[in-house]
N, C-alpha and C positions, 0 to 999 in steps of 0.2 A: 714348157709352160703347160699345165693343167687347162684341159679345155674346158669353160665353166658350162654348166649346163640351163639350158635356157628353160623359162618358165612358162612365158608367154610374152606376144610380141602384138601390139595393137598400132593405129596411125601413126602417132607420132613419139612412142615409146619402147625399147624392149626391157620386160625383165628377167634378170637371170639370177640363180642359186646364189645365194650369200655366203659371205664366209662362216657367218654362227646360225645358228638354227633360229629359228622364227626374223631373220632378215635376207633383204632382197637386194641385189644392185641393180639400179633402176637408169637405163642408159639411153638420152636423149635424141633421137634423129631429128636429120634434117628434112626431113619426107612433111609435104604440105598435104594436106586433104580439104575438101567442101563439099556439102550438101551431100552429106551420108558418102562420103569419098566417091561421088560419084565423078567431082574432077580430083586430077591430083596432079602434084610437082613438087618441085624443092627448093627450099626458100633455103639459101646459101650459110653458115653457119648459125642457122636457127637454133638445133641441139643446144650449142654454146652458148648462147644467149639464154637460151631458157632454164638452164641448169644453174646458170651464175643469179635469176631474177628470182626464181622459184627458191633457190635457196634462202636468199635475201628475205621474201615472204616470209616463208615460214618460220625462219629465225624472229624475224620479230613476231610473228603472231603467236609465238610460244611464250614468248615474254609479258603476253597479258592473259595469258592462262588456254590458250588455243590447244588442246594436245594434236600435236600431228605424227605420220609416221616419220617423217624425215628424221636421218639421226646427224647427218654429215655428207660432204660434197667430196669426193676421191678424187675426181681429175675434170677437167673441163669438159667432158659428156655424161659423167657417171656418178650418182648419189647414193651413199647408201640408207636404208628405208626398212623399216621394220614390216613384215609379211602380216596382212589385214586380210580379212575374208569381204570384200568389195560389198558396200548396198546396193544391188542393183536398180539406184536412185540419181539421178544427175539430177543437182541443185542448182535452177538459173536464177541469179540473183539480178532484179531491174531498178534501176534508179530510173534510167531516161528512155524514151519509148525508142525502139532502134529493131531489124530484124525482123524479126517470125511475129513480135506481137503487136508491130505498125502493120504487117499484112493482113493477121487475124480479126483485130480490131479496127481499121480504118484508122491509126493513131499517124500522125504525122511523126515520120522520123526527127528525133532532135525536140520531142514536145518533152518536157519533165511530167513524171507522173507524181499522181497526189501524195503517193504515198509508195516507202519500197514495195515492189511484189517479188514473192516467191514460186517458182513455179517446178514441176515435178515432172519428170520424163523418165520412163521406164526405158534403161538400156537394153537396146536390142537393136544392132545392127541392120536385119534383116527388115524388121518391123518400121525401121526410119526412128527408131528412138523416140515410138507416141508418149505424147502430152500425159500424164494421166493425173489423178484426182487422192487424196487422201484418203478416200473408200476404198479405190482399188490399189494401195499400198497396205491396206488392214487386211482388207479382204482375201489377195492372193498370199500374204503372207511375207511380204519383197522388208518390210521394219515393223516394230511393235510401233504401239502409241507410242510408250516413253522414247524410243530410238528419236523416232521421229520427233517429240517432242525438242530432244537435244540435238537436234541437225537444224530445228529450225530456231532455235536460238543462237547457235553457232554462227551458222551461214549469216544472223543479224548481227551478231558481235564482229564477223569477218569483215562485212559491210562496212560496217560505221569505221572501223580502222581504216581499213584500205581506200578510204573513201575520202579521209581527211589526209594519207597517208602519201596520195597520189594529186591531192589538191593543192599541197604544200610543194611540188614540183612542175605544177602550174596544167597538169592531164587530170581529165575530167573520167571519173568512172560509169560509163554507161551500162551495163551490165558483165555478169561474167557467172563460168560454171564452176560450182564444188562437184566434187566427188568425197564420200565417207567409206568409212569402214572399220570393223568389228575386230579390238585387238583383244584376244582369248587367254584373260590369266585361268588356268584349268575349267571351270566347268561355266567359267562365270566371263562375261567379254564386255567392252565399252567400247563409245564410237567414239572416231579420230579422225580429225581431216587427211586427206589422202590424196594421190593423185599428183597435181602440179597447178600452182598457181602465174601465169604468165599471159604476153599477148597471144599464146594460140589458142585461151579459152575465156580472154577479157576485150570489151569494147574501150577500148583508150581515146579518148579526145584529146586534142590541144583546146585546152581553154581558150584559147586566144582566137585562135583560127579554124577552130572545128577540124582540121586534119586528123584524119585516123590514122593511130599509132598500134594496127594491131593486124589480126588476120584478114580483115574486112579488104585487107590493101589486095590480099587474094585471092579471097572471094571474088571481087568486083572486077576484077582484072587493073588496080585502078597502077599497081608497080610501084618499085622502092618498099619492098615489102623489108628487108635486111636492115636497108638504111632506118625504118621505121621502129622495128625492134632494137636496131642500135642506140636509137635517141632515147626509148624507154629505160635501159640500162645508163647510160650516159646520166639523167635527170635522176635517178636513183640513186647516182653516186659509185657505179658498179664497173665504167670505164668514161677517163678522164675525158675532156673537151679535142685533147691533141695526139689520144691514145689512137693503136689505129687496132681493134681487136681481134686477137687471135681466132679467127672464125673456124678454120679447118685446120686440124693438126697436120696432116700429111703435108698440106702446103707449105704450114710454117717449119714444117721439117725441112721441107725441098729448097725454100728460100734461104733455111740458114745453113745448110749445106751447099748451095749455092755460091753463097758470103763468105765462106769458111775456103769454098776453093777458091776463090779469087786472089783472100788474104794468103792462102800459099804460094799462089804462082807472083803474086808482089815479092813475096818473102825469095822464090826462087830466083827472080829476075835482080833483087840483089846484087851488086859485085861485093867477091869476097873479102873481107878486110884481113 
């Protein structure tokens, strides 16, 4: 087997060379991180989960004009995805005050806000990933106006879908982050949602009970982080009520190998007819 050659590997991503040129295979871990990875762990087939929901997204956000780079889902950690040149822009999109901007503002977690907000964080690891302003996205040169223009009608169009999309399953969208990026027909490039959409970079409520159904379980130490991401998928339609899902492959390897030798040794224990 061809050993594929890796592109780059971030918290909860790697991507490696694609099979055709200008795509990527984008293959999900199970690796947790918070507060700029300053903790981290592993939230038990998270990958798999996130690969099955993100697909799910962006399959329908394609279908009302969304362009993403997703092309196709290859195995239960691995997508394949067309090679974007990244805005070094992270889009948090807020319905309900929750996080960094209950801290900033004095806003009581759980207060609706008047109106959505959009907010702009310059990727940089190093830097804590600061806030920054539509000046200093012109200014440095990180999107054009019009880029920007069209990330922020997007990230609104993403909203309002996912918003009613995840209301209809009865989980409330408190916020969540886009990622875009620059796909280059020759001299000339347009932006495209990018990245992944799921609970490791969305706030999930239960409507009913306020339980978080996302990374926050985490963050907060609050546990049942697996189980939480399972019910997301579950309420999506993505595994059934009495499914028990395939979280790690090596396991479900090991267990049906497991299975496989028992049924032999029944089979052995046989008298001959």
């Amino acid at each position: 087997m061809t050993r594929r050659r890796q592109i780059y590997e971030g918290k909860a991503k790697i991507l490696y060379e694609g099979p055709e040129p200008g795509t990527l295979i984008q293959y999900f871990k199970d690796d947790a991180t918070a507060f700029n990875a300053q903790k981290k762990g592993t939230i038990s087939g998270k990958g798999v989960l996130n690969n099955r929901i993100s697909e799910h997204v962006f399959t329908l956000l394609s279908t009302i004009g969304i362009p993403t780079h997703f092309i196709r889902r290859l195995n239960m950690r691995e997508q394949l995805v067309r090679q974007v040149e990244i805005i070094p822009i992270e889009v948090v999109v807020r319905n309900v005050a929750a996080g960094s901007i209950s801290k900033r503002l004095g806003i009581e977690e759980g207060t609706m806000l008047p109106r959505t907000i959009l907010e702009y964080y310059y990727k940089d690891d190093s830097l804590g990933d600061p806030m920054v302003a539509d000046e200093h996205i012109a200014a440095f040169g990180w999107a054009s106006q019009e880029e920007m223009h069209d990330i922020a009608d997007m990230a609104i169009r993403v909203n309002d879908f996912l918003a009613g999309m995840f209301a209809g399953v009865g989980i409330r969208l408190v916020d969540f982050k886009l990622e875009f990026g620059r796909l280059f027909d020759g001299d000339y490039s347009r932006v495209i949602l990018a990245d992944e959409i799921s609970p490791d970079g969305c706030r999930l409520w239960d409507m009913k009970t306020g339980n978080k159904l996302d990374k926050d379980r985490f963050r907060r130490d609050l546990g049942g982080e697996a189980e939480a991401y399972q019910e997301v998928a579950r309420r999506l339609g993505l595994l059934s009520d009495d499914e028990a899902a395939v979280l790690d492959l090596e396991e479900h390897r090991k267990a049906r190998g497991q299975a496989q030798a028992k049924d032999a040794a029944k089979d052995a224990d046989k008298p001959a007819s």
